[in-house]
C-alpha positions as CSV (number, residue, x, y, z in Angstrom):
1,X,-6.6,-12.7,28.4
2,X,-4.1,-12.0,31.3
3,X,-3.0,-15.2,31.6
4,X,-2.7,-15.4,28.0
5,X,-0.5,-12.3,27.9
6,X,1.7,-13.7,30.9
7,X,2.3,-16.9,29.0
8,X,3.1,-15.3,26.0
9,X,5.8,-12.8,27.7
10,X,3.7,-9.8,26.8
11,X,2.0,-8.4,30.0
12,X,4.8,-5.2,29.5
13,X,3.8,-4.2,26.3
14,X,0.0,-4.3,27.3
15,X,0.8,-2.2,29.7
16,X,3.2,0.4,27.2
17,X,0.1,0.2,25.0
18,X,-2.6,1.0,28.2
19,X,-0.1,3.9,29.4
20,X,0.3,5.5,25.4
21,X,4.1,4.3,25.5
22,X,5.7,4.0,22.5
23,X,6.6,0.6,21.7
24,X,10.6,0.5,20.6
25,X,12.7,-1.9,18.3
26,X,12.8,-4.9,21.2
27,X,9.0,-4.7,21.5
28,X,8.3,-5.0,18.0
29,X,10.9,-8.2,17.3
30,X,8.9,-9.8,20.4
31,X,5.9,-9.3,19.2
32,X,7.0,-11.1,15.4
33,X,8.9,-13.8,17.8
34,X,6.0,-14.2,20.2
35,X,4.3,-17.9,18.9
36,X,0.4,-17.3,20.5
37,X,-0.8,-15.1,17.4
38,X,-4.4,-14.3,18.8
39,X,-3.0,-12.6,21.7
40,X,-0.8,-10.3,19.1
41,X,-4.1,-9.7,17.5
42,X,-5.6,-9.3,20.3
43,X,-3.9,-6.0,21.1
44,X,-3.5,-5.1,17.8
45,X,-7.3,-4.9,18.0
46,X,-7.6,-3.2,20.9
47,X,-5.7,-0.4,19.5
48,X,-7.6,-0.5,15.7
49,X,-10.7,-0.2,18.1
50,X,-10.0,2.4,20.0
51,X,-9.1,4.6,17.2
52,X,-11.9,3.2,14.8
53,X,-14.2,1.4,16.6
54,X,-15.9,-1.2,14.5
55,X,-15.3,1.4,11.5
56,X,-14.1,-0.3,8.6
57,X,-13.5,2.1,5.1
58,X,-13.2,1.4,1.6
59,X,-13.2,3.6,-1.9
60,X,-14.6,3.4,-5.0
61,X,-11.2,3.2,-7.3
62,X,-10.1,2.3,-10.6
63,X,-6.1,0.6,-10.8
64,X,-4.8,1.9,-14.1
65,X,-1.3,0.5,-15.0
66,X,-0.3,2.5,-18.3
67,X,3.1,0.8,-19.2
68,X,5.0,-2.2,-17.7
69,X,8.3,-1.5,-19.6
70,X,10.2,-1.1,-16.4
71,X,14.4,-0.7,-16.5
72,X,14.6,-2.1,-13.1
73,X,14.6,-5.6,-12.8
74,X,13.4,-6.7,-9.1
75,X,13.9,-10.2,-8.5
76,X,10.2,-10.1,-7.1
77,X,8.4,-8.6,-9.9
78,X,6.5,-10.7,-12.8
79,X,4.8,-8.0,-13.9
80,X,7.9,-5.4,-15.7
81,X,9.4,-6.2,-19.0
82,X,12.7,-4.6,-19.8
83,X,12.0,-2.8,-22.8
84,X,9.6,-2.0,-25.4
85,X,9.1,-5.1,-28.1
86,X,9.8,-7.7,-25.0
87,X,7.3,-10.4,-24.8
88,X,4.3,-9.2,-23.2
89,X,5.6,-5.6,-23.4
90,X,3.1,-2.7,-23.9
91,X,2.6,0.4,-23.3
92,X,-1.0,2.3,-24.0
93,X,-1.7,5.6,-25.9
94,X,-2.8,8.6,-23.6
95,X,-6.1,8.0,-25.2
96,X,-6.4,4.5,-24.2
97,X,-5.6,5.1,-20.8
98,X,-8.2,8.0,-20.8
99,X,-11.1,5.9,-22.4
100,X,-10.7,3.3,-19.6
101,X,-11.6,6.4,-17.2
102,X,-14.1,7.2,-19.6
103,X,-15.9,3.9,-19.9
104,X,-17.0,4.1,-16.3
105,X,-18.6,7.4,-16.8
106,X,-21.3,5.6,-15.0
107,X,-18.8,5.0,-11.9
108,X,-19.0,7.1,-9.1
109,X,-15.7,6.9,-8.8
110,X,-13.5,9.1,-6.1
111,X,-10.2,7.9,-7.0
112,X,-8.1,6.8,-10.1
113,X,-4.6,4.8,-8.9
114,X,-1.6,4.7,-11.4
115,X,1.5,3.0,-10.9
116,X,3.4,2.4,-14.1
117,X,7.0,1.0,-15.1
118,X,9.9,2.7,-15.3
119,X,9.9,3.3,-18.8
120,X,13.0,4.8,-20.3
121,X,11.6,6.6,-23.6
122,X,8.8,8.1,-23.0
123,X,8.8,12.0,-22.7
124,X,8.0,13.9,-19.1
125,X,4.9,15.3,-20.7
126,X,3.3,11.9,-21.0
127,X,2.7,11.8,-17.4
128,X,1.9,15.3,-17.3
129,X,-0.7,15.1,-20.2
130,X,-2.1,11.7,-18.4
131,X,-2.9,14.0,-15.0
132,X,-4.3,16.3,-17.4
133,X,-7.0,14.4,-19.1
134,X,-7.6,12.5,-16.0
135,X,-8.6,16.1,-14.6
136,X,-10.6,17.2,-17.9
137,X,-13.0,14.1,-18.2
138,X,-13.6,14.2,-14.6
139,X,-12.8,17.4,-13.1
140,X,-13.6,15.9,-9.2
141,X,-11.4,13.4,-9.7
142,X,-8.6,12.5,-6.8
143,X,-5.5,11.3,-8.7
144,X,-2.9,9.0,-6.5
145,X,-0.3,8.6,-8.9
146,X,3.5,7.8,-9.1
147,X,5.6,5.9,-7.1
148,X,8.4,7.4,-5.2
149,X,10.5,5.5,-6.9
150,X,9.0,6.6,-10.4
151,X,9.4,9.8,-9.0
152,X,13.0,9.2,-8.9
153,X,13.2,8.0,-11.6
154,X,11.6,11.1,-13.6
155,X,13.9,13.3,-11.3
156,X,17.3,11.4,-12.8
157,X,15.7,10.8,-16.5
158,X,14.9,14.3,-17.1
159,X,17.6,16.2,-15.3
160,X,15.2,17.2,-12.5
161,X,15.1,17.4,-9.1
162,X,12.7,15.3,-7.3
163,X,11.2,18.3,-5.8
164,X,10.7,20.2,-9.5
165,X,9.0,16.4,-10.4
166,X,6.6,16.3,-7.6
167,X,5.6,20.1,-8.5
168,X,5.5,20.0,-11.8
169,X,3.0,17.0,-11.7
170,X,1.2,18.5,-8.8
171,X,0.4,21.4,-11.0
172,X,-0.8,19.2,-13.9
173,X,-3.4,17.3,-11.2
174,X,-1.2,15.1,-8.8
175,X,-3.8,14.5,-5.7
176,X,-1.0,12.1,-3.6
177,X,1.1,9.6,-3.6
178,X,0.8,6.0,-3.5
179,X,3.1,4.1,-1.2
180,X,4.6,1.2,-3.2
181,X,8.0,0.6,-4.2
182,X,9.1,0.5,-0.6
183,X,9.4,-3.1,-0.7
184,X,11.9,-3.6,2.9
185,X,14.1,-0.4,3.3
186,X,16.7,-2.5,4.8
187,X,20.3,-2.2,2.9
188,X,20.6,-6.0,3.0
189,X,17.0,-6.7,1.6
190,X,17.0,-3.9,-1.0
191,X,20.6,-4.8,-2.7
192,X,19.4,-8.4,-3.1
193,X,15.9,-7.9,-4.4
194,X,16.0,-4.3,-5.9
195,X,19.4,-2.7,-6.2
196,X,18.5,-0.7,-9.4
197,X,15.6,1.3,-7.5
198,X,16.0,4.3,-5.3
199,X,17.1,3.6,-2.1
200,X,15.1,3.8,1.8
201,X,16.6,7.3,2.3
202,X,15.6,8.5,-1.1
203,X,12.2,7.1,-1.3
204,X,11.5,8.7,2.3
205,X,12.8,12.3,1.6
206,X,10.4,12.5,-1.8
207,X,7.4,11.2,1.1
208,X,9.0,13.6,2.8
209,X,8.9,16.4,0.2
210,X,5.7,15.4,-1.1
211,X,4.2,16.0,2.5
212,X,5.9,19.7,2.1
213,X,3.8,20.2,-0.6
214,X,0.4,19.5,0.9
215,X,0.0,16.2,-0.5
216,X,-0.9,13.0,1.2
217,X,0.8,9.2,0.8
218,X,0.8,6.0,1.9
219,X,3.8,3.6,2.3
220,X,4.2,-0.3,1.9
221,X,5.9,-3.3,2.9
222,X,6.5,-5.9,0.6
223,X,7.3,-8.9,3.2
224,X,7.1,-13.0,3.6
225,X,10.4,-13.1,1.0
226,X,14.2,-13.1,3.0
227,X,13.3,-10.2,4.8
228,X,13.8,-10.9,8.9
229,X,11.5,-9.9,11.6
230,X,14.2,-7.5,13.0
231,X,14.5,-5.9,9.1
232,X,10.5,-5.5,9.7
233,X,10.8,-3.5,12.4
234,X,13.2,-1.4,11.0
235,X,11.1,-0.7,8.3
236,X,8.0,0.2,10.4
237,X,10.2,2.4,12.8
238,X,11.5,4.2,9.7
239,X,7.8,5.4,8.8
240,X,7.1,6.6,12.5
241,X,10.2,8.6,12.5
242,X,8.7,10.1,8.7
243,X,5.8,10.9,10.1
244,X,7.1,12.2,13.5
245,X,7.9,14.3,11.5
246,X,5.5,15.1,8.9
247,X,2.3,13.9,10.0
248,X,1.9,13.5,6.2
249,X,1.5,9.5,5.6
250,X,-2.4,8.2,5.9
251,X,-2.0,4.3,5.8
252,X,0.9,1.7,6.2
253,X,-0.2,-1.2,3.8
254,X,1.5,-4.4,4.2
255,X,2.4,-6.3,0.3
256,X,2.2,-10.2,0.9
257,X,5.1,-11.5,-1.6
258,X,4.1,-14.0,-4.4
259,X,6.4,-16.4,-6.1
260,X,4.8,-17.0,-9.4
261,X,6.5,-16.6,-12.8
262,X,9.4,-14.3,-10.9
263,X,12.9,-14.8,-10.1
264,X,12.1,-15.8,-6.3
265,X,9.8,-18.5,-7.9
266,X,11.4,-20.8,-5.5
267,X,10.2,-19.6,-2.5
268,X,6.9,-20.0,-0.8
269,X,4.4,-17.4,-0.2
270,X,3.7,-16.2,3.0
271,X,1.0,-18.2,5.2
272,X,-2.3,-16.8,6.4
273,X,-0.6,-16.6,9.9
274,X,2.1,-14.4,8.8
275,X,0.1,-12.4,7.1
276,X,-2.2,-11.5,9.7
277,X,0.4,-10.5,12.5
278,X,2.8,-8.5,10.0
279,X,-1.1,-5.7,9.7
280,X,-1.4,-6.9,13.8
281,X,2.6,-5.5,14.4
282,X,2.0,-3.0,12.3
283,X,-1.2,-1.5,14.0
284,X,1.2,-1.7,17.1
285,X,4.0,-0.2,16.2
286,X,2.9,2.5,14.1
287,X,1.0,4.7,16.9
288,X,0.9,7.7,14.8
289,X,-0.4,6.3,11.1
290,X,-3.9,6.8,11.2
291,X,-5.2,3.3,9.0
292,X,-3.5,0.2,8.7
293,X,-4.6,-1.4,5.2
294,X,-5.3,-5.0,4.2
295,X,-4.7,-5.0,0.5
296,X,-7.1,-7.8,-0.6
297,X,-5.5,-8.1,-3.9
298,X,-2.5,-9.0,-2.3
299,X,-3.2,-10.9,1.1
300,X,-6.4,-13.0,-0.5
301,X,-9.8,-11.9,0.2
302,X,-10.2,-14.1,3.4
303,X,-7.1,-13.1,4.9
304,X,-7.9,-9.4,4.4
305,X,-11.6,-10.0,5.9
306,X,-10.1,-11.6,9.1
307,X,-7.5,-9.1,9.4
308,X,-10.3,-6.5,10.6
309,X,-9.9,-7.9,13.7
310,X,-6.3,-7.8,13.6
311,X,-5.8,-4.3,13.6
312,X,-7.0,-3.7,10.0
313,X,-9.6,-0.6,9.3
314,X,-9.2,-0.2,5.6
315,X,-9.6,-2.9,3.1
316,X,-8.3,-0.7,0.0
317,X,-11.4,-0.4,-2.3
318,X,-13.2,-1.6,-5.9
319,X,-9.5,-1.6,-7.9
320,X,-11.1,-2.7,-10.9
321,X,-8.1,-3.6,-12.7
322,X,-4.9,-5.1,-11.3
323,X,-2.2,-7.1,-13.3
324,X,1.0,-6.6,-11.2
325,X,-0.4,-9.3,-8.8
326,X,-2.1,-11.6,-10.9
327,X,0.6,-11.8,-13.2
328,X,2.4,-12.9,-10.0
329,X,-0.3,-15.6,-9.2
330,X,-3.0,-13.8,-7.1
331,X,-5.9,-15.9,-7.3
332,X,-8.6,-13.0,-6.5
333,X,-11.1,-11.3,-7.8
334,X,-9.7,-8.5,-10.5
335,X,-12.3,-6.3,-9.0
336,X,-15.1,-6.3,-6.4
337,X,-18.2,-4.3,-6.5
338,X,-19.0,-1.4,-3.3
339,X,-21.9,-3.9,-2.3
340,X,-19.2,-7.1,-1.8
341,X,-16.9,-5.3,0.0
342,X,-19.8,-4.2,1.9
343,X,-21.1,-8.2,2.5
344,X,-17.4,-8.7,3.4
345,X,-17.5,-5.8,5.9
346,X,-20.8,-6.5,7.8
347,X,-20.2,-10.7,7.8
348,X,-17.2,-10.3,9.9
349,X,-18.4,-8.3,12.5
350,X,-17.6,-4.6,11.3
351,X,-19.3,-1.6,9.9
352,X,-18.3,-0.4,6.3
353,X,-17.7,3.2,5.3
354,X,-17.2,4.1,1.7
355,X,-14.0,7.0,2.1
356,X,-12.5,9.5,-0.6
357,X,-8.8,9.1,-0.9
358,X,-8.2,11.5,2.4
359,X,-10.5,9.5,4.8
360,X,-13.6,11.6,4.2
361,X,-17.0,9.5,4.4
362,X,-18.8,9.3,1.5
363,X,-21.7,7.1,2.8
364,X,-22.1,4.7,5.4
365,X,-23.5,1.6,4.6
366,X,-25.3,-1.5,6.2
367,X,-26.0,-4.6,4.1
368,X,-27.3,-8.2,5.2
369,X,-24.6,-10.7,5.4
């Protein structure tokens, strides 16, 4: 491996990484620019394993998307329509959102996951009454809800501040925060794709606040688009500087990009290779984010698997029902059962940890391949 790391030009950052230096800006465009991927993954694995081990989580979850009449219109997305009556337009009753909770009564389910358009109409106290009977049908329920950038939203819709938002739901049973909507937090990147969203600094300082408040988040990467290596860099040094200074942010989750039934429709997905050493960069470069995630939904299920040993520990969990993506092209699974993500788990080498939404082990379990 030496003489792999020599030929690749990255015997310096092996060392930074053996001596707990902090990789900077330089290192982090190298290791996008460097061509021998294994070694990349090779030290990004070195560093998932000596904070994990072979310790590989996942949750039981349920994906709810209540509305997709969204005002912004990213160049990206496939899944918004502008406004209510649009083709393909809906938005579902608090009681049909409920009964899909309700349905899996059976579910031991830790977690319900709600990301939702940004839908001009509807009154603050929808969201509020959705936490609410969340909370009264199952009580232990942990609710990651809300976007930062729906949390803007709410903030400018409603004559709020973002902070009054985040308490407001908080009080009516908002758990934490899910990271997307940060797409690239580069000024070039995010007037091209996504000018009518809240911008880098805004969605950071409601992570920020949100953090104040004693709740958890995550924070994403929508990448393989026009986005440069440098821009990805950026983007990853931004979150270490958050949580420098917050500790507050659980998992960075790389977004794969797809081109189906968008605007960008005429570019071309990212590759498997790509893939792999944006989570592998990321492991690297974010020393002090706990879990790097491989969204399977979004990277492919075989991608995601092999990313375990590219600095991955956390393959998401059951999701049970996704349409952002698919409407977008994924060709996985809408869902996957505890004992396949399990099989996945165990057939590539790792050991598989069912987690609540704040890394907390439910069970660990071993299953034949």
């Amino acid at each position: 491996m030496l003489s792999r790391l020599r030929t690749a030009g990255l015997v310096d950052i092996a060392e930074k990484l053996d001596a707990t230096v902090r990789l900077d800006f330089e290192d982090g465009v190298r290791l996008f620019d460097a061509p021998d991927l294994l070694t990349v993954g090779w030290l990004a694995n070195r560093e998932r394993e000596r904070r994990h081990a072979g310790r590989t989580y996942y949750n039981y979850n349920i994906r709810l998307e209540a509305t997709n009449v969204c005002v912004a219109s990213c160049l990206f997305c496939s899944f918004a329509r502008l406004k209510p009556g649009d083709a393909g337009a809906y938005t579902l009753t608090l009681e049909e959102v409920w009964a899909k909770l309700e349905a899996r009564a059976h579910q031991p389910l830790t977690e319900v996951h709600v990301v939702n358009g940004l839908h001009p109409d509807l009154p603050f106290s929808y969201y509020t009454e959705l936490l609410r009977g969340f909370k009264r049908i199952r009580p232990g329920i942990h609710l990651k809800c809300f976007t930062a950038v729906e949390i803007a939203f709410f903030a400018d819709l409603y004559g709020k501040t973002d902070e009054q938002v985040l308490v407001e739901l908080k009080e009516a049973g908002l758990d934490s925060l899910p990271g997307g909507g940060a797409e690239v937090f580069a000024t070039r990147v995010r007037t091209k794709l996504a000018a009518d969203k809240c911008d880098a600094d805004r969605y950071l300082s409601i992570h920020r606040t949100a953090h104040a408040l004693g709740m958890r988040t995550n924070v994403t990467m929508l990448y393989g688009h026009i986005e440069t290596h440098e821009e990805r860099v950026d983007h990853m040094l931004r979150i270490r500087q958050l949580q420098d200074e917050t500790g507050g942010v659980q998992a960075f989750i790389p977004l794969a990009f797809h081109p189906d039934n968008n605007q960008m429709r005429k570019l071309p997905a990212p590759t498997a290779t790509d893939s792999l050493r944006v989570h592998a960069v990321g492991r690297l470069m974010l020393d002090n984010v706990p879990h790097i995630k491989a969204y399977w939904i979004a990277t492919g299920v075989d991608v995601a698997q092999t990313a375990l040993w590219f600095g991955v520990d956390d393959l998401d969990g059951t999701v049970q029902e996704e349409t952002i993506y698919h409407m977008a092209g994924s060709k996985t699974p809408t869902a996957m059962t505890p004992r396949q993500l399990e099989r996945l788990i165990v057939a590539a080498g790792r050991e598989p940890l069912e987690r609540d939404t704040l890394y907390n082990v439910i069970r660990s379990a071993a299953v034949a391949s």
